[in-house]
DRENBAKE-208033 format. One line per field, with one value per atom (N, C-alpha, C, O, CB): x, y, z. Coordinates in nm, 4 decimals. Glycine has a CB too. Example, Ala and Ser with C-alpha at 12.3 -4.5 7.8 and 13.67 -1.06 7.14 Angstrom:
! residues 2
c1 <- [1.3190:1.2300:1.3200:1.4236:1.1308:1.2850:1.3670:1.2900:1.3409:1.4084]
c2 <- [-0.5690:-0.4500:-0.3300:-0.3319:-0.4473:-0.2250:-0.1060:0.0030:0.1138:-0.0598]
c3 <- [0.7800:0.7800:0.7800:0.8465:0.9046:0.7080:0.7140:0.7870:0.8039:0.5725]
This chain:
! residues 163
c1 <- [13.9197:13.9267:13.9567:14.0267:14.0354:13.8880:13.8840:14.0631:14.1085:13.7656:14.1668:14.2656:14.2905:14.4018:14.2718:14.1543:14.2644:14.2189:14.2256:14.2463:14.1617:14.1107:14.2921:14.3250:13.9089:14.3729:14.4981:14.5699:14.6716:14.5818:14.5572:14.6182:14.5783:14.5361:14.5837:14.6087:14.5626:14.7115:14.8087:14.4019:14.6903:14.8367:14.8179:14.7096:14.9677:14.8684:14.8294:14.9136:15.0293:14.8394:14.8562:14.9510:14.8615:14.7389:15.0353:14.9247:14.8900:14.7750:14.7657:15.0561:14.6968:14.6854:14.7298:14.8480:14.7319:14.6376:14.7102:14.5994:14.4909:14.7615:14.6560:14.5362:14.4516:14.4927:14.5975:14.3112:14.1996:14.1758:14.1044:14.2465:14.1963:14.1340:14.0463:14.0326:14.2248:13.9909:13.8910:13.7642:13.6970:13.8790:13.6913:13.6111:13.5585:13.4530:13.6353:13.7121:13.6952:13.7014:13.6459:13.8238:13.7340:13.7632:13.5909:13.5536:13.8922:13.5048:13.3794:13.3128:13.2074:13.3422:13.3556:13.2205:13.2243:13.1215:13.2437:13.3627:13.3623:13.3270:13.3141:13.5310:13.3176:13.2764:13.1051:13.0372:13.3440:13.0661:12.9108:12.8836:12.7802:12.8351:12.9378:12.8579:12.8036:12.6828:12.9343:12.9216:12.9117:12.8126:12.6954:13.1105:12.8642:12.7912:12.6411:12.5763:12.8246:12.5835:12.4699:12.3899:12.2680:12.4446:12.4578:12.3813:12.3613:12.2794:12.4989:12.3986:12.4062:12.3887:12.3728:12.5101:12.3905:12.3874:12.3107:12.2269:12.5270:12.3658:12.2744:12.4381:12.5019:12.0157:12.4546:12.5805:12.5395:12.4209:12.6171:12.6571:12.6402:12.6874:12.6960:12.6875:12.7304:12.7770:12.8876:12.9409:12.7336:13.0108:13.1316:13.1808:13.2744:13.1786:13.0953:13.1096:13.1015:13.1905:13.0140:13.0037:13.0357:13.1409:13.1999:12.9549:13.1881:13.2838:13.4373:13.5437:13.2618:13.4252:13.5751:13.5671:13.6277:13.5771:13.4689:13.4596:13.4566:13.4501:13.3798:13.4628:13.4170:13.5404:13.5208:13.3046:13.6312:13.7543:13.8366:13.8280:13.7808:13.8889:14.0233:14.1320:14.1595:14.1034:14.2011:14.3058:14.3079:14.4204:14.3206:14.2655:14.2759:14.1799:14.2366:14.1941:14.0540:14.0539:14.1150:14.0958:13.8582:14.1867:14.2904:14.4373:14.5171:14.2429:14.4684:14.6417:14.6892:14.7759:14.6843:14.6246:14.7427:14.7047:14.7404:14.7524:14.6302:14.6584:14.7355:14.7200:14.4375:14.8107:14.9479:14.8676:14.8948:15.0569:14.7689:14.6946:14.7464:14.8097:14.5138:14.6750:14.7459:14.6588:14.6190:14.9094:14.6091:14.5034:14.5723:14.6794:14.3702:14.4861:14.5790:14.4574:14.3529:14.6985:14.4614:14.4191:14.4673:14.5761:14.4234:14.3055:14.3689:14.3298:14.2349:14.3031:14.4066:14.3491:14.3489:14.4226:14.4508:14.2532:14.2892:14.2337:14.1221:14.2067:14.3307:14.2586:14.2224:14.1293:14.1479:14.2902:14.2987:14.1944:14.2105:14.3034:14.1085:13.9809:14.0257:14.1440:13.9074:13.9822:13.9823:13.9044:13.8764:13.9351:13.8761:13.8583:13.8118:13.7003:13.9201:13.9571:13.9035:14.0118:14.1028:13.9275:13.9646:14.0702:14.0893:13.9955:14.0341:14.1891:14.1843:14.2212:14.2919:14.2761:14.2002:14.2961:14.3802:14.3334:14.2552:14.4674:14.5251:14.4851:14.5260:14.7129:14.3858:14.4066:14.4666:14.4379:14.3247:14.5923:14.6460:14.5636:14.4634:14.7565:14.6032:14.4922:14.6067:14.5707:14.4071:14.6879:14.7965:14.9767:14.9975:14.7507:15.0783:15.2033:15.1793:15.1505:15.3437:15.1933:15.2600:15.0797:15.0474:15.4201:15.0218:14.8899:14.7422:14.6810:14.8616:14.6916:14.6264:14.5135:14.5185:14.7150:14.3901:14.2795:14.2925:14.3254:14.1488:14.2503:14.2120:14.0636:13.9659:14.2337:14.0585:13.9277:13.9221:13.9963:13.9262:13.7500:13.7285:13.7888:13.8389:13.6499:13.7474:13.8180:13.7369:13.6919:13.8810:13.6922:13.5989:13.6321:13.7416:13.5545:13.5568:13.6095:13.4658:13.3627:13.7186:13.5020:13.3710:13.2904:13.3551:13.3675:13.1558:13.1245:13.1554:13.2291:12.9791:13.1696:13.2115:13.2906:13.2792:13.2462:13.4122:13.5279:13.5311:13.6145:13.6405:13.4318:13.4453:13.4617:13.3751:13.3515:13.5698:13.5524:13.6634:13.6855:13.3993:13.7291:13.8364:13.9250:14.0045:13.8572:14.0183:14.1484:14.1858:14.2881:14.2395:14.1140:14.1546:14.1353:14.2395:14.0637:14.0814:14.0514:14.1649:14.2646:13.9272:14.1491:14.2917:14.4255:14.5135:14.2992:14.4328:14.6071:14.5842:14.6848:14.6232:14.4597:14.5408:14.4823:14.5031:14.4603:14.4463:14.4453:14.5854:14.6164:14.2632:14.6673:14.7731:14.9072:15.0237:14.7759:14.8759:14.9571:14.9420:15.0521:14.9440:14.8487:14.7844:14.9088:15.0010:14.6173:14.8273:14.9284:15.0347:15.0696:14.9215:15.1189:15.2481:15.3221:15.4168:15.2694:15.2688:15.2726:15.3196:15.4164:15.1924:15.1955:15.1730:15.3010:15.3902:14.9957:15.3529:15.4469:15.5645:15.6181:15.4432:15.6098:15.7431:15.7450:15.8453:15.7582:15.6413:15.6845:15.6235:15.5536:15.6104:15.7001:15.6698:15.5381:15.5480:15.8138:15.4277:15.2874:15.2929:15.3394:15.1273:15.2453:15.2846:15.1335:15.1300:15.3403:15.0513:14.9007:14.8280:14.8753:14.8705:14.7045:14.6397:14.4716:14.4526:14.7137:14.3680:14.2304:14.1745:14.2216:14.1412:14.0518:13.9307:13.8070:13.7848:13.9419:13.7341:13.5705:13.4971:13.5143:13.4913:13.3631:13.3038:13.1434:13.1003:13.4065:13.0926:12.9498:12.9589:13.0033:12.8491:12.9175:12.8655:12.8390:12.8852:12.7407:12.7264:12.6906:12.7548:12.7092:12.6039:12.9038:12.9720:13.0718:13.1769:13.0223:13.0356:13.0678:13.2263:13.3274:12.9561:13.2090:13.3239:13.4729:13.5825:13.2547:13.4172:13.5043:13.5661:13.6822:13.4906:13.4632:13.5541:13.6285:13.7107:13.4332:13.5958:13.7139:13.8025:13.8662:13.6577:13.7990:13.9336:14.0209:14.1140:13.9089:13.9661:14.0298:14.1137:14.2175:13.9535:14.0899:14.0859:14.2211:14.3156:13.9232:14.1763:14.3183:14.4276:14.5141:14.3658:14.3806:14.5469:14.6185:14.7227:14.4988:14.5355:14.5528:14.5323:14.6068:14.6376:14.3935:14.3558:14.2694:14.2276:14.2593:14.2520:14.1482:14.0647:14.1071:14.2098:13.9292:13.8687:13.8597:13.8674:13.8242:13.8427:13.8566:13.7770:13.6965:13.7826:13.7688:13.7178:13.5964:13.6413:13.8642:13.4885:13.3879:13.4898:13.5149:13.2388:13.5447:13.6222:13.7321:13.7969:13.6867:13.7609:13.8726:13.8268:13.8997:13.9818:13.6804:13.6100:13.6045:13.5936:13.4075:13.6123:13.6301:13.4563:13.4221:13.7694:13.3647:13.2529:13.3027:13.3837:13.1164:13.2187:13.2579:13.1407:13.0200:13.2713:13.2221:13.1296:13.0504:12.9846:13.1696:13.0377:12.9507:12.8700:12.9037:13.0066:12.7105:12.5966:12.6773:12.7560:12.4154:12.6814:12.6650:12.8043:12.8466:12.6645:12.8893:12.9958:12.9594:12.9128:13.1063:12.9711:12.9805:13.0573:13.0078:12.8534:13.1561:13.2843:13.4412:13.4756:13.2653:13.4935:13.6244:13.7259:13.7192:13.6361:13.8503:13.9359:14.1033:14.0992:13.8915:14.2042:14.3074:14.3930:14.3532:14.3129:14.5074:14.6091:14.7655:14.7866:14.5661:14.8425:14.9233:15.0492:15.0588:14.8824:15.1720:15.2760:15.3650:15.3803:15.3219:15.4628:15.5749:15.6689:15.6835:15.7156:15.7147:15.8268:15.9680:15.9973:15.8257:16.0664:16.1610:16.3090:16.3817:16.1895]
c2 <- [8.7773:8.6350:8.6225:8.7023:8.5606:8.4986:8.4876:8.4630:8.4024:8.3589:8.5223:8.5595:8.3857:8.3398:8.7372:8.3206:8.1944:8.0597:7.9460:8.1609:8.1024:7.9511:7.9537:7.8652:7.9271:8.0532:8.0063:7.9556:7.9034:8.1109:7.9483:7.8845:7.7205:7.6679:7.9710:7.6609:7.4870:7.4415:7.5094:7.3950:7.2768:7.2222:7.1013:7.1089:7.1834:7.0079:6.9391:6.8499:6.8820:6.9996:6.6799:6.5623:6.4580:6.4613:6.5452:6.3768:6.2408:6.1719:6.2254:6.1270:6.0586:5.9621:5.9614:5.9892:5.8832:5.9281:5.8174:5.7069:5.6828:5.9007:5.6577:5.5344:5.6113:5.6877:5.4034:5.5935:5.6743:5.7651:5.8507:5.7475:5.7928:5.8934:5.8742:5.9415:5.9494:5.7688:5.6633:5.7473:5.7524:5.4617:5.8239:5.8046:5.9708:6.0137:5.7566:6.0312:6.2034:6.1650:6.2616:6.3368:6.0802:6.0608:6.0292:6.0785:5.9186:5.9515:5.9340:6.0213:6.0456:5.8587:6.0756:6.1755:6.3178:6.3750:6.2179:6.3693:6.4877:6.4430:6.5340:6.5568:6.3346:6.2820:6.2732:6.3020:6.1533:6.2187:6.1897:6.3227:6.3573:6.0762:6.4136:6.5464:6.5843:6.5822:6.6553:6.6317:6.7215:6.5961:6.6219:6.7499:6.4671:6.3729:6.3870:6.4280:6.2793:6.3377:6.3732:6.4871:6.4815:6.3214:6.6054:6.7362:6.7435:6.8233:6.8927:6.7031:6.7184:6.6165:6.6418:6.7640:6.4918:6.4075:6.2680:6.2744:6.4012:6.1534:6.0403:5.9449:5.9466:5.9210:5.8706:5.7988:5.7206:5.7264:5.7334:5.6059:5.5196:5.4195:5.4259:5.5464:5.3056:5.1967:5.2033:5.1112:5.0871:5.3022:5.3003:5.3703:5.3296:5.3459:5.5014:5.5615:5.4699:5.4711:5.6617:5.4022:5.3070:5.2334:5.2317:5.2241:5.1503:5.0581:5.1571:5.1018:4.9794:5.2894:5.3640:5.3600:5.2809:5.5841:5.4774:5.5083:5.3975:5.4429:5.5797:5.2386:5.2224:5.1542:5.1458:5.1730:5.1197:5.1332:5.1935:5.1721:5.0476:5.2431:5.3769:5.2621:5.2038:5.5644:5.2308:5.1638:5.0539:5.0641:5.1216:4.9866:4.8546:4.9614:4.9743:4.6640:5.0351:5.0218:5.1581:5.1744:5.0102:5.2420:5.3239:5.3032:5.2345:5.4228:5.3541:5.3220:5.1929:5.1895:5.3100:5.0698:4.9666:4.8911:4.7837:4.8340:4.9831:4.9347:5.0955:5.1507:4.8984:5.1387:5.2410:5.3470:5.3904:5.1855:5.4076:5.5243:5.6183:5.5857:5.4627:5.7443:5.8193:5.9223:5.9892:5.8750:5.9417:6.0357:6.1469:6.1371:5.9902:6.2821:6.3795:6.4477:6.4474:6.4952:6.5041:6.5812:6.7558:6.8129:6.5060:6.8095:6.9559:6.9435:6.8727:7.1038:7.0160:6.9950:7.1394:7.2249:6.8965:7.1528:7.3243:7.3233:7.2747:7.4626:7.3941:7.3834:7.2676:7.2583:7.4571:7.1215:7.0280:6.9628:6.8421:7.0446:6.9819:6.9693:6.9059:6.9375:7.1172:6.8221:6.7417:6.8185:6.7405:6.6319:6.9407:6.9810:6.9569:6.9493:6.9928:6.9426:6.8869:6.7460:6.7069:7.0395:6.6752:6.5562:6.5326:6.5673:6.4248:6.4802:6.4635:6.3344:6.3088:6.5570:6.2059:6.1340:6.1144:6.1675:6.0365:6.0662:5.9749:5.8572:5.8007:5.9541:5.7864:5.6566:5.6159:5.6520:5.6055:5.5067:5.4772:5.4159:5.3603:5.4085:5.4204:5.3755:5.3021:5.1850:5.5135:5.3014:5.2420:5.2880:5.3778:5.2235:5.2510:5.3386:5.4379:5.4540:5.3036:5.5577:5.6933:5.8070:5.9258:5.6712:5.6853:5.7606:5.7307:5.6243:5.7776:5.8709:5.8502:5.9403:6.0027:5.9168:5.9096:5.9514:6.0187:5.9577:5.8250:6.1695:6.2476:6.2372:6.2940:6.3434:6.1772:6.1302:6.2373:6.3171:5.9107:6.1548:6.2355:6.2883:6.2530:6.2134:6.4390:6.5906:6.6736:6.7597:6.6744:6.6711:6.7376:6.8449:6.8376:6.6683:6.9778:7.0725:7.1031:7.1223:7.2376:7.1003:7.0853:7.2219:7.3251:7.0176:7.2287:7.3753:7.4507:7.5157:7.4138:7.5179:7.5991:7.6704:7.7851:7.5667:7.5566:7.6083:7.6054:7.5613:7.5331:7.6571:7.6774:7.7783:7.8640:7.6457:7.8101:7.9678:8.0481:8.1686:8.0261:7.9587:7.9983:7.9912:8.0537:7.9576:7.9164:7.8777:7.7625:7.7178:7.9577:7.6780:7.5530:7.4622:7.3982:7.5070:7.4441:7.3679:7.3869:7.3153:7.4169:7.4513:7.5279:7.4927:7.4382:7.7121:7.5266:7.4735:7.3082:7.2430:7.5263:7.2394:7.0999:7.0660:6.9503:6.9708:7.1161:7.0062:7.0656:7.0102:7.0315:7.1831:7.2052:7.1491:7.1612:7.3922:7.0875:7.0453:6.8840:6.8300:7.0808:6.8162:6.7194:6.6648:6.5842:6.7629:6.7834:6.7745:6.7805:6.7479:6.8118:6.8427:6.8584:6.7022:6.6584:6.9799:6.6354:6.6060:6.4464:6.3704:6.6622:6.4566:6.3304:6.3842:6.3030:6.2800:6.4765:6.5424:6.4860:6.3935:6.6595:6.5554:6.5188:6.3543:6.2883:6.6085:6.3025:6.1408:6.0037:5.9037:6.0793:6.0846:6.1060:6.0084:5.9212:6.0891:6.0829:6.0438:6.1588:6.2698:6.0576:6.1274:6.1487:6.2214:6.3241:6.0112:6.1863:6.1665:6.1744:6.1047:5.9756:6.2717:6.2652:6.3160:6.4088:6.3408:6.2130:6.2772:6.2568:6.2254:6.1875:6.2875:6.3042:6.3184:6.3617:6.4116:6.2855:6.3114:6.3756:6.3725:6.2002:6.4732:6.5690:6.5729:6.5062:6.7636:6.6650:6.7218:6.8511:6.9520:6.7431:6.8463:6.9949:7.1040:7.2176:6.9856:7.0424:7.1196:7.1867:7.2437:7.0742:7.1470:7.1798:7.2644:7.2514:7.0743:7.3858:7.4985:7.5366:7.5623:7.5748:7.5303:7.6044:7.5001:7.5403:7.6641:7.3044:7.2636:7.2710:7.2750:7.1854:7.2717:7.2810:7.3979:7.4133:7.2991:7.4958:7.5957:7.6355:7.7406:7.7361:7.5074:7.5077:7.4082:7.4539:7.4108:7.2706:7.2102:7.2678:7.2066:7.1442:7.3591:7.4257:7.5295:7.5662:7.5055:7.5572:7.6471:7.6777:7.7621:7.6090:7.5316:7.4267:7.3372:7.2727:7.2731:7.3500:7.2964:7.1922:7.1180:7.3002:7.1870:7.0172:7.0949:7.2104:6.8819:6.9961:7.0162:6.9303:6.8230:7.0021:6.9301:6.8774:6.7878:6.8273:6.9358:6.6620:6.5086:6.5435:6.6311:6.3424:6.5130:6.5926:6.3988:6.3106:6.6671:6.3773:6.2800:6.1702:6.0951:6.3070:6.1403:6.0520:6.0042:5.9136:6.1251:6.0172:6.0006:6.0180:6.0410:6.0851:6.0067:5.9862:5.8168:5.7438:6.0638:5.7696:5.6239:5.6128:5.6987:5.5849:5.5325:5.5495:5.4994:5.4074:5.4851:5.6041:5.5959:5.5152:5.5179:5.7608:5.4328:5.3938:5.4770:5.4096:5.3050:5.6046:5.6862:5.7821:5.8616:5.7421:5.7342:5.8162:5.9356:5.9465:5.8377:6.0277:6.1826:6.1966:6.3111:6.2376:6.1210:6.1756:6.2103:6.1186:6.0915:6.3269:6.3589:6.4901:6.5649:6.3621:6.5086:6.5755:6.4976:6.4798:6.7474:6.4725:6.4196:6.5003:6.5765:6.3169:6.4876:6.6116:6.5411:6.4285:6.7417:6.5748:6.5601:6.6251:6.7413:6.5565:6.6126:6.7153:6.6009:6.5157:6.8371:6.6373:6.5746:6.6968:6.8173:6.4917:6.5361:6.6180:6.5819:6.4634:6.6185:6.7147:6.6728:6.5230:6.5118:6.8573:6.4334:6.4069:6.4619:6.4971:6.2746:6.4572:6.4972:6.4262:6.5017:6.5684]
c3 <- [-3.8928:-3.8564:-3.7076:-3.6452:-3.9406:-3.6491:-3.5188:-3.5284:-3.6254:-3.4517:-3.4056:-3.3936:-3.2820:-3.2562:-3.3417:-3.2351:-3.1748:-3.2537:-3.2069:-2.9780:-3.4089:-3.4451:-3.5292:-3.6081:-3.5794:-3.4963:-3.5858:-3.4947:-3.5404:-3.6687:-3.3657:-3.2602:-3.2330:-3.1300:-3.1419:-3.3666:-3.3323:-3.3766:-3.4100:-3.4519:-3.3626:-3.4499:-3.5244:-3.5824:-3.3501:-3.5449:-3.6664:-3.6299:-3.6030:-3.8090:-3.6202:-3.6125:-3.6319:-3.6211:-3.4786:-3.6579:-3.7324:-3.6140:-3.5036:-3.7616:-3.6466:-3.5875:-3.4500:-3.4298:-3.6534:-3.3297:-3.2184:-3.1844:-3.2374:-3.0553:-3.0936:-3.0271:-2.9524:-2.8651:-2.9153:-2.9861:-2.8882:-2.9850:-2.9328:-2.7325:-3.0956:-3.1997:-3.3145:-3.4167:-3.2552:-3.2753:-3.3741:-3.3343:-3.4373:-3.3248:-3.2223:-3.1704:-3.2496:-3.2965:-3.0145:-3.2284:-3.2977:-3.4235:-3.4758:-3.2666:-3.5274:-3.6657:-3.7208:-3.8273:-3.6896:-3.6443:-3.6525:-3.6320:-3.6907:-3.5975:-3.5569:-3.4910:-3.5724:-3.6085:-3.2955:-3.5975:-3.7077:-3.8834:-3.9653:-3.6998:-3.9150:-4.0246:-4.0482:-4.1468:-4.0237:-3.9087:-3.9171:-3.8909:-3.9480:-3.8112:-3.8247:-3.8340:-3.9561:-3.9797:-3.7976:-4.0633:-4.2261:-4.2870:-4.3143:-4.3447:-4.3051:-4.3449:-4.3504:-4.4468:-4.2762:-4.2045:-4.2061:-4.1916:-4.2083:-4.1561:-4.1573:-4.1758:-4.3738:-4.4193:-4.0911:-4.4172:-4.5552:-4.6483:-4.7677:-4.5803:-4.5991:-4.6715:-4.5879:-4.4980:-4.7226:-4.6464:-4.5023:-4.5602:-4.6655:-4.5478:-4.4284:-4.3967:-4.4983:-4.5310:-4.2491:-4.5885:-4.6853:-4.6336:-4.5110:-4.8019:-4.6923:-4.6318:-4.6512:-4.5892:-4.6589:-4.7415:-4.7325:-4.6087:-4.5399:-4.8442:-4.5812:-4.4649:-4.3337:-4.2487:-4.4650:-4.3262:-4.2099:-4.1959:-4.0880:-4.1960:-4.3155:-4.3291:-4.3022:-4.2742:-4.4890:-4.3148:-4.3313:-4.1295:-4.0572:-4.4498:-4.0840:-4.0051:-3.8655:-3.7512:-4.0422:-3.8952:-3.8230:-3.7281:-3.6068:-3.8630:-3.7697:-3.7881:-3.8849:-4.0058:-3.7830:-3.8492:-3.9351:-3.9415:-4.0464:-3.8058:-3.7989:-3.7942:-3.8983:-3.9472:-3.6689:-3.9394:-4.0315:-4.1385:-4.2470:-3.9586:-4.1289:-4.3245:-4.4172:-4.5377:-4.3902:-4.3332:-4.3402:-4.2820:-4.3458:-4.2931:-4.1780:-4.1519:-4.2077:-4.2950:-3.9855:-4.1504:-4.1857:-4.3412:-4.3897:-4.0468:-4.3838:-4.5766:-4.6282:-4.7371:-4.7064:-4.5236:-4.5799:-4.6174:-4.7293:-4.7243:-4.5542:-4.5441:-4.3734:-4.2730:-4.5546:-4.4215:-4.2904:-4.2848:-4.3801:-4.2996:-4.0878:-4.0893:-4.0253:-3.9655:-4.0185:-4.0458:-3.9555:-3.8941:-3.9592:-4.0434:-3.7785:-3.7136:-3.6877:-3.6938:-3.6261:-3.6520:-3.6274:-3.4853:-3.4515:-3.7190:-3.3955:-3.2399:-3.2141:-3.2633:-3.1171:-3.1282:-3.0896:-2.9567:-2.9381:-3.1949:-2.8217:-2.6870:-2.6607:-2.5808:-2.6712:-2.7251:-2.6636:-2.7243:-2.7059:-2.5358:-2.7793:-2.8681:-2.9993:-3.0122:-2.8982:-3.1151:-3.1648:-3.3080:-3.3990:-3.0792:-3.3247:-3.4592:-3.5779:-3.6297:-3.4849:-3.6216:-3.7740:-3.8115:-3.7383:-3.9196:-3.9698:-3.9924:-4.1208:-4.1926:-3.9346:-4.1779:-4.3310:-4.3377:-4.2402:-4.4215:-4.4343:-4.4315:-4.5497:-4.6503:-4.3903:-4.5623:-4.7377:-4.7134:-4.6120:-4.7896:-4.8112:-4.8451:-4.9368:-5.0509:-4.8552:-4.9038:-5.0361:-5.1049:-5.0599:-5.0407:-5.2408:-5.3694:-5.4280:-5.4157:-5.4881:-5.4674:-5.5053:-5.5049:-5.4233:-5.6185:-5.5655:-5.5146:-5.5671:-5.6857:-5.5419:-5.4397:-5.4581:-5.5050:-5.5092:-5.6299:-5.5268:-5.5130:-5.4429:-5.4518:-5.6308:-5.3581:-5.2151:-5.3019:-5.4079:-5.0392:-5.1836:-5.2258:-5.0444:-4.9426:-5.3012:-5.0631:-4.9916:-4.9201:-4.9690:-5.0594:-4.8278:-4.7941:-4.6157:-4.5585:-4.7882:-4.5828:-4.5124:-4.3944:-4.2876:-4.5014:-4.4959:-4.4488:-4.3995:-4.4752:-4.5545:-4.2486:-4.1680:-4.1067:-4.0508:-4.0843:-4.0932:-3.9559:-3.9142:-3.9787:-3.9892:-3.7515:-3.7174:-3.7155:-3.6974:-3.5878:-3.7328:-3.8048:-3.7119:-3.7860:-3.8557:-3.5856:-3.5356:-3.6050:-3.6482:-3.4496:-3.6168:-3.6647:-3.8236:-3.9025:-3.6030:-3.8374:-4.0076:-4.0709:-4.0533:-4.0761:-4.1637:-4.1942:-4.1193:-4.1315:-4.1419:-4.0391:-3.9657:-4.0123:-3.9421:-3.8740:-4.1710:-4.2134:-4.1733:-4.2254:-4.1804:-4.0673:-4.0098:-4.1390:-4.1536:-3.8718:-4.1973:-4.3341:-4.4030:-4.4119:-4.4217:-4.4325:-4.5354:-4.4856:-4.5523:-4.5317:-4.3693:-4.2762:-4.2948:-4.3226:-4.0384:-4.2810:-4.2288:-4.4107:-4.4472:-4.0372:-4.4663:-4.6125:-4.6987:-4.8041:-4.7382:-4.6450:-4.7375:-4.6207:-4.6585:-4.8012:-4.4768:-4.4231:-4.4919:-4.5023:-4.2755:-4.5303:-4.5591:-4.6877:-4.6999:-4.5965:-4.7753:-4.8960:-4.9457:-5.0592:-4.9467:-4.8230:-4.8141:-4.7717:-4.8370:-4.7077:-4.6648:-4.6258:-4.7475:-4.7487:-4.5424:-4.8324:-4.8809:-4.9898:-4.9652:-4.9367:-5.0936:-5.1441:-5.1176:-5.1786:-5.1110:-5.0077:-4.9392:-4.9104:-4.9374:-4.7886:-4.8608:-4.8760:-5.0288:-5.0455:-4.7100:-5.0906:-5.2237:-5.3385:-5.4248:-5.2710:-5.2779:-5.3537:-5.4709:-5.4450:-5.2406:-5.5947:-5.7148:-5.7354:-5.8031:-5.8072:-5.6971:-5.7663:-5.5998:-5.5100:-5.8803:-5.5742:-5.4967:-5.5782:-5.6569:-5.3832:-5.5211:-5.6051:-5.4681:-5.3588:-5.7642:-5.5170:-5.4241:-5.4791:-5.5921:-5.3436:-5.4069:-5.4447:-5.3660:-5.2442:-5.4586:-5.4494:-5.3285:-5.4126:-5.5067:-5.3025:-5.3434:-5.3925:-5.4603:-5.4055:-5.2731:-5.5765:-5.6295:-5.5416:-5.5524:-5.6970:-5.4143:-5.3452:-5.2147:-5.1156:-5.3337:-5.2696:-5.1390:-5.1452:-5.0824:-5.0760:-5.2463:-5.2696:-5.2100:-5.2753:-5.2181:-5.0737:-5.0060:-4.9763:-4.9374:-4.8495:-5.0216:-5.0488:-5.1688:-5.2096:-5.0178:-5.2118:-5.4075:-5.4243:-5.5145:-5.5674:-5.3229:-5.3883:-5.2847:-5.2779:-5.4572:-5.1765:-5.0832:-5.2149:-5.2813:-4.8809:-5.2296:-5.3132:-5.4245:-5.4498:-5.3514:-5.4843:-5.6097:-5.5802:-5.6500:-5.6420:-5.4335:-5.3452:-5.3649:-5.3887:-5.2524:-5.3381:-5.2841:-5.4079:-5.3963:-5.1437:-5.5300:-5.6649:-5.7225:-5.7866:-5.6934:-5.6898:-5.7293:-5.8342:-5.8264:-5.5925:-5.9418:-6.0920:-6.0941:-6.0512:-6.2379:-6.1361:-6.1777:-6.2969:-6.4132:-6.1659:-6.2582:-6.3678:-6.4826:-6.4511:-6.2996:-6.5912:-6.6930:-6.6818:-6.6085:-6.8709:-6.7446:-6.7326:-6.7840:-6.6897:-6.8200:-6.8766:-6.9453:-6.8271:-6.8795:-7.0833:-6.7460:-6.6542:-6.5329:-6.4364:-6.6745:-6.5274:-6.3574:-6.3385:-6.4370:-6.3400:-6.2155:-6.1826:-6.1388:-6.0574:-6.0389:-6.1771:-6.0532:-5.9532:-5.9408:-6.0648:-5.8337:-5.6729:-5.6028:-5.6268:-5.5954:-5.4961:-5.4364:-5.3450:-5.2658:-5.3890:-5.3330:-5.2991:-5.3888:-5.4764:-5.2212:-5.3178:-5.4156:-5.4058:-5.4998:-5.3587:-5.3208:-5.2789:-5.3683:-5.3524:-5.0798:-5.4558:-5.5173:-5.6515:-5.7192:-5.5128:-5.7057:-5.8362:-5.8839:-5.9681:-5.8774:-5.8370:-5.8809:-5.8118:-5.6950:-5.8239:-5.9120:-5.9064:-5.9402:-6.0366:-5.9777:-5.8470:-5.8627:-5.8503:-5.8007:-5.7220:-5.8763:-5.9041:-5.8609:-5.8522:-5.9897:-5.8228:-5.8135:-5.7966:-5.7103:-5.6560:-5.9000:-5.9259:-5.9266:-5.9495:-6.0438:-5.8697:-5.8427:-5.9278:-5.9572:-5.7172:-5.9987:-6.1187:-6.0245:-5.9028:-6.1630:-6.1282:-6.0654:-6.1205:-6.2347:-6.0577:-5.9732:-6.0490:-6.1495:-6.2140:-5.9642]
């Protein structure tokens, strides 16, 4: 493994990070898929249709560079939907995925979200079994929500005991 893609760090949101939150999203997006209209509506502002309905984005930065991003959207109390979670392909294959979706999850844990899901593609092999990692399960059909995205058809879960 490249010895400086472990040299990044990981922090929330600032002002002026709308521009990297779009642009690492429309990359994976459209190399693989075609933008939808939820994707526009997320991406086009973060600040109002993520942070201030009590959602939270994080960034990986490395060399000052803008990487990769995950966000939580809240869905209701104590449970967030893991939304888009980009690394830009360079940096793919490096562990950067892996550090900021289990910093992600920790994250949402400790400030105590109970319930985190997500939605992905079949065809996206190397997320489903980062997801799978880090301990999220797959929604069995009876307990899938339809998504407002075509390109979704695996739903995943990962829930935390309370104590």
């Amino acid at each position: 493994m490249n010895q400086t893609a472990l040299e990044f760090k990981i922090r929330e949101f600032e002002p002026g990070d709308e521009i990297a939150f779009r642009t690492l999203n429309e990359e994976w997006i459209t190399r693989e898929f075609v933008l939808e209209p939820k994707d526009v509506y997320s991406l086009s502002d973060p600040q109002a249709t993520i942070l201030d309905r009590g959602g939270r984005i994080f960034f990986a930065i490395q060399n000052g560079e803008t990487v990769g991003c995950c966000a939580l959207v809240a869905m209701k109390p104590g449970e967030f939907e893991v939304a888009k979670m980009a690394v830009t392909q360079a940096c793919q294959g490096t562990g950067i995925g892996r550090r900021l979706l289990q910093a992600v999850v920790d994250e949402a844990r400790t400030s105590g979200a109970t319930r985190l899901y997500l939605e992905t593609n079949h065809k996206l092999t190397p997320a489903i079994h980062l997801y799978e990692a880090v301990g999220f399960k797959r929604l069995p059909p009876d307990r899938v929500v339809p998504s407002p995205y075509a390109r979704a058809d695996v739903s995943m879960e990962l829930s935390f005991p309370t104590p």
